[in-house]
Every structure is written in C-alpha cells, then in structure tokens.
N, C-alpha and C positions, 0 to 999 in steps of 0.2 A: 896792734892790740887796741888802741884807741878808738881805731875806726871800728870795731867792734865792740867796742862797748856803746856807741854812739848808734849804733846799728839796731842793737838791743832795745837804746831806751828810745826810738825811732818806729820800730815794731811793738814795743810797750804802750806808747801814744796811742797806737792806732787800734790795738786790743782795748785798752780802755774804753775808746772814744769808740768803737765798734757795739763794747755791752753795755756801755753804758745808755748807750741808742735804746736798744733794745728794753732796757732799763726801766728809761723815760716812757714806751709807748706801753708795757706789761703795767710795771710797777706806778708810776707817777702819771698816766694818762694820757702822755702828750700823744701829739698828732701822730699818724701814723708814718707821715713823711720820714720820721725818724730811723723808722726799718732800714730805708735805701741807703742812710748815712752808716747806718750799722754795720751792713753788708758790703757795700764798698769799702769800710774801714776796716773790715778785717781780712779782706781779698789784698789791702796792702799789707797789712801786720804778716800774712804767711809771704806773700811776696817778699820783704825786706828781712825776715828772718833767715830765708834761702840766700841772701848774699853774706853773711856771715861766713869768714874764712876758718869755718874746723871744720876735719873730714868728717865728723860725727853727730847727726841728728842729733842722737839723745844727753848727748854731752852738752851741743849746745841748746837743749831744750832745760838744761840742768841749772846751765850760768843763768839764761833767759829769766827761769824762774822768778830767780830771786833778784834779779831788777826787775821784774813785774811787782813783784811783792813791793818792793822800794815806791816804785811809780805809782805802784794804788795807793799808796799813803800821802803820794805829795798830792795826787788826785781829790784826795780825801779832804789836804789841809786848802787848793786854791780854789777847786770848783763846787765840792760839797759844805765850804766855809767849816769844817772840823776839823777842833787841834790834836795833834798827838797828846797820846800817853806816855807817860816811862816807857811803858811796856812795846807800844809802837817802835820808838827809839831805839830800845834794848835791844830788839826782834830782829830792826833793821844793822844793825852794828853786827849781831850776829852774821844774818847775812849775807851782809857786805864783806863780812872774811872769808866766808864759802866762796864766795865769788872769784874772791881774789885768790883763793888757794886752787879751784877746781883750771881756773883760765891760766893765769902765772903757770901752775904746776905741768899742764900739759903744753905751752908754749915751750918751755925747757924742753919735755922730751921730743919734740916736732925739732927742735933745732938741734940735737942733739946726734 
C-alpha cells in the first residue's frame, strides 16, 4: 500500500509539472520550450499511474484524485509561494479520509 501511495504522489508530480508547463507558456508567456516539458511530464504521470497495483482504472483514478488535489496545494504553497486557507486545510483533511477509506477499504476485500 505504501508503494502506492508513493506512486500516486510520483504521477501527481508529473501532472502538475506537465500543466503547469503548459501554464507557463498559455497563461504567464514563458518560452515555448516549456510545451516539450509539459508533454513529456505527462507521458510519465499516465505511465506511472499504470503501475499502480488495483485491478480497477476508475477506482484507482478515485484514490489519485484526491492526492492530486493534496499535491496541487503543496504546489501552490512551494512553487506558486501561496499560503493555504482554513479552507485548503479543511478540504484536504477531508480528503485525505476518502483516500484512506476508498484504498484501506478495498485492500480488505482484495485480501479477503
């Protein structure tokens, strides 16, 4: 289970670091080199998402979610220099229990 959560926020990284590419060269001007970075970073985020051990796409596009949501906030606090809200916090507490309920709960029935 670890190794999947490590997986997650490994494929999270690379989704960020993929739009936010994109980001840079739409939104904020930067150079276009940034595309290539974009592109290749999210050719690994699906790459590293497929080694995830649950038999189920959408299940594990479920857990993913919501460590993406986590990782775009710590995104937010080291690279975009913005602090969380309460409500950031909140949001992510919430779900950080989804996570743990949707991944825990179906590891149970896989071993079961």
């Amino acid at each position: 289970m670890i190794i999947e959560i490590i997986l997650f926020f490994i494929a999270a990284l690379f989704e960020i670091l993929g739009c936010y590419s994109f980001w840079m060269v739409f939104k904020l001007e930067r150079s276009y080199i940034w595309l290539f970075v974009g592109i290749i970073s999210l050719v690994i985020f699906a790459y590293t998402l497929t080694k995830v051990n649950l038999e189920f796409a959408g299940r594990a596009y479920a857990i993913y979610g919501g460590i993406y949501i986590i990782s775009s906030l710590v995104w937010l606090v080291f690279v975009e220099k913005q602090s969380f809200t309460k409500y950031d916090s909140i949001g992510s507490l919430i779900i950080f229990l989804g996570i743990c309920v949707i991944l825990l709960g179906n590891q149970k029935l896989l071993n079961t």
